[in-house]
C-alpha positions as CSV (number, residue, x, y, z in Angstrom):
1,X,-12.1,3.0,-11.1
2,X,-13.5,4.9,-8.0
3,X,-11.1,6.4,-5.6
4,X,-12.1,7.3,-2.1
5,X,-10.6,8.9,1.0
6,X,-11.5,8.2,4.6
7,X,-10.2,8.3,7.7
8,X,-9.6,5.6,9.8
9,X,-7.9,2.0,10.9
10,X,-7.0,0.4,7.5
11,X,-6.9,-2.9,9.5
12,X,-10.6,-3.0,9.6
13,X,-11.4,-2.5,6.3
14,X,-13.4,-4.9,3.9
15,X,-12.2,-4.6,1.2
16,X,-9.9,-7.6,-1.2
17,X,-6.5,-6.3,-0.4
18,X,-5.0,-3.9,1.9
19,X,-1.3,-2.3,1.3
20,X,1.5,-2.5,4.1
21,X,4.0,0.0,4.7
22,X,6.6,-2.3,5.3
23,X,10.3,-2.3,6.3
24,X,12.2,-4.5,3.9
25,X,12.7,-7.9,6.9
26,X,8.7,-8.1,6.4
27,X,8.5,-8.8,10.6
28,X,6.3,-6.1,11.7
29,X,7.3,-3.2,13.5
30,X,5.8,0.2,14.3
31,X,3.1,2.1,12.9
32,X,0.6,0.5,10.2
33,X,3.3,-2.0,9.6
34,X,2.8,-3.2,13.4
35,X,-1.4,-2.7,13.3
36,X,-1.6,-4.7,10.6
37,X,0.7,-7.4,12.0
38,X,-1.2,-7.1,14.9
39,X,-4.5,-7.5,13.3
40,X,-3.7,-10.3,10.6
41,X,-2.2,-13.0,14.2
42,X,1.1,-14.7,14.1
43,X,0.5,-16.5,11.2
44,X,1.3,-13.2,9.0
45,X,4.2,-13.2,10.8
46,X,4.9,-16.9,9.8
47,X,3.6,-16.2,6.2
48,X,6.6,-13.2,6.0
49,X,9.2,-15.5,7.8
50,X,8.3,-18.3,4.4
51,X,8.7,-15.5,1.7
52,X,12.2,-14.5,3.4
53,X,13.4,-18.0,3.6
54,X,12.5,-18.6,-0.1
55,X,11.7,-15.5,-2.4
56,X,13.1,-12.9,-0.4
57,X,16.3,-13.6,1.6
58,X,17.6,-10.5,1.1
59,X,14.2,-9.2,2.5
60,X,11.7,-6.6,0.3
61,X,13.7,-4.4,-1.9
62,X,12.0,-0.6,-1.7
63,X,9.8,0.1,-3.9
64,X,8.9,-3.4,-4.8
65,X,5.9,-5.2,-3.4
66,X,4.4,-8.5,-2.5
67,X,1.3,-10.3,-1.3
68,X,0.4,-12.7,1.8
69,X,-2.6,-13.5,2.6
70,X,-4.8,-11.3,5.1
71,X,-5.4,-14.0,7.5
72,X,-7.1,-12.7,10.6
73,X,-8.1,-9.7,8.6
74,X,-11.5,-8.7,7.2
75,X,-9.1,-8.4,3.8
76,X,-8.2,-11.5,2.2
77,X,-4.3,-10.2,1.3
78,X,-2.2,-7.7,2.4
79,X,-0.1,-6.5,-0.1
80,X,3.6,-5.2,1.4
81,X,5.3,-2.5,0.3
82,X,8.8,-0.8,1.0
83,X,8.6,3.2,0.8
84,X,12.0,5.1,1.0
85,X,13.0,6.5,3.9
86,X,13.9,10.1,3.4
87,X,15.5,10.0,6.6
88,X,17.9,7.5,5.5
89,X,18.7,9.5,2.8
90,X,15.9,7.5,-0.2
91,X,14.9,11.0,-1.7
92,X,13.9,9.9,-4.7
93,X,10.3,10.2,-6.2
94,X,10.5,7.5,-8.5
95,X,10.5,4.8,-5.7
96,X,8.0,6.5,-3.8
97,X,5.9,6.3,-7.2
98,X,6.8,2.4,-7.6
99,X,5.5,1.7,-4.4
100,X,1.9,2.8,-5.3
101,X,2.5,1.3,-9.0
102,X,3.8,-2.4,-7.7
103,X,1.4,-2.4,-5.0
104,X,-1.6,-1.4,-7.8
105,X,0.0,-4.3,-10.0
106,X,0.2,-7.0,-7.7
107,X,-3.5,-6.1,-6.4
108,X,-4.5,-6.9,-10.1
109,X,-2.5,-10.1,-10.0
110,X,-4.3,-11.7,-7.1
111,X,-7.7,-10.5,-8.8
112,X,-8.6,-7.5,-6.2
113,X,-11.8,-5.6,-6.8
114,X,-11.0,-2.9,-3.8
115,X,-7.6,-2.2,-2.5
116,X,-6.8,0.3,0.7
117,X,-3.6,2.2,0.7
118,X,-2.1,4.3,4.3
119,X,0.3,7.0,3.0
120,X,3.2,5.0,2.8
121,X,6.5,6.9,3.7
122,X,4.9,9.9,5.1
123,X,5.3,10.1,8.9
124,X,8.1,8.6,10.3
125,X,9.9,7.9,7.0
126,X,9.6,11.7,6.4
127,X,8.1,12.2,3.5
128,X,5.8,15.7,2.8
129,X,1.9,13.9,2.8
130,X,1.1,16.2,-0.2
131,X,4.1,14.7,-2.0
132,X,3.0,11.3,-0.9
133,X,-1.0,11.7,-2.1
134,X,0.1,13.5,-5.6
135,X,2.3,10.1,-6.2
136,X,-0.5,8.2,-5.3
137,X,-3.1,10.2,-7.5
138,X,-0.4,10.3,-10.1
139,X,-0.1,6.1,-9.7
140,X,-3.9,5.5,-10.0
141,X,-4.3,7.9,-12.9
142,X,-1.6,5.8,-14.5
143,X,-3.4,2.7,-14.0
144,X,-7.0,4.0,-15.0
145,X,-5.8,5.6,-18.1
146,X,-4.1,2.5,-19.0
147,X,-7.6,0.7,-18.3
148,X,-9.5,2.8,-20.1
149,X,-7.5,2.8,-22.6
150,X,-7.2,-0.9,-23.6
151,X,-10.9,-1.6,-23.1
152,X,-10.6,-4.0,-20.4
153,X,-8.6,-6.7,-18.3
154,X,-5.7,-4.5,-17.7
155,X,-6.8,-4.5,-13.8
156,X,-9.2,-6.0,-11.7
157,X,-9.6,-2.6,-9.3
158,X,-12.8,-1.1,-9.2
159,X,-12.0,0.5,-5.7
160,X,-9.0,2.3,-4.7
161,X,-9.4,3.6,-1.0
162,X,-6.6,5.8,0.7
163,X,-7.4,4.8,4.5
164,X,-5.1,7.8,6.7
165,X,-5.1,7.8,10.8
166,X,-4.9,11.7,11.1
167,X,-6.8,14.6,10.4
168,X,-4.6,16.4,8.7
169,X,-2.9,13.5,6.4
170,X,-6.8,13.1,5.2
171,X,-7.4,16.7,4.8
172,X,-4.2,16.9,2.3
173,X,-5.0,13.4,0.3
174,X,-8.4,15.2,0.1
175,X,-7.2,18.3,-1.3
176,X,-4.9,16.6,-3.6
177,X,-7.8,14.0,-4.9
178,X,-10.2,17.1,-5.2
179,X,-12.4,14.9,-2.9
């Protein structure tokens, strides 16, 4: 499994799947979550409105993740994801970690080849970006091991791309990747 770390709009990326930073109603808002909303057209919108109405009425737990398709977007799903919000007082690493694991697993279940993360909870829901990238590194060393491991058909990833709007989010991820 190849990792790779650019800088850039995850929205235009061609790869299978790209990950969401969500909020848990799944209706958008600011940030990636609203460029990708944005991107994908209303009927992303329309696909997150179904899921709450039947899977989800409670919305997406944090942590957890779940896939729509990409719709209007060179990626054919979009896989959302709930980080913790530090500011609202979710301090702890293990659901960071989950959402990079779940999002990892569900990529596998709709048969990705390539999969672009943003640094989910870092920015606005506070999280450190070197705290952020080491869960991430930690989350695809997981899976690759695991891989390896058990020969093959543990995951369909042969690409995992981190895909970070600033300068100095990519400068860390690279740092913590060795890239």
């Amino acid at each position: 499994m190849r990792t790779e770390i650019l800088q850039g709009d995850i929205t235009t990326r061609r790869v299978d799947a790209i990950v969401n930073a969500a909020n848990s109603s799944l209706f958008g808002g600011g940030g990636v979550d609203g460029a990708i909303h944005r991107a994908a057209g209303p009927e992303l919108l329309a696909a997150c409105r179904e899921l709450r109405r039947t899977r989800l009425p409670d919305g997406l737990p944090t942590g957890s993740a779940v896939a729509t398709p990409g719709f209007r977007l060179p990626a054919q799903w979009v896989i959302h994801t709930v980080g913790p919000n530090r500011h609202a007082g979710q301090t702890d690493p293990d659901l960071l970690a989950s959402c990079f694991r779940e999002s990892l697993r569900v990529a596998g279940e709709v048969g990705a080849r390539s999969v672009a993360f943003p640094a989910v909870s870092a920015g606005i829901y506070g999280w450190d970006a070197r705290q952020v990238a080491e869960t991430a590194r930690d989350a695809v060393n997981e899976l690759a091991a695991v891989a390896a491991g058990s020969g093959s058909g543990v995951t369909s990833l042969e690409v995992v791309e981190f895909v970070l709007f600033s300068e100095e989010t990519t400068a860390v991820f690279r740092t913590v990747f060795g890239a």
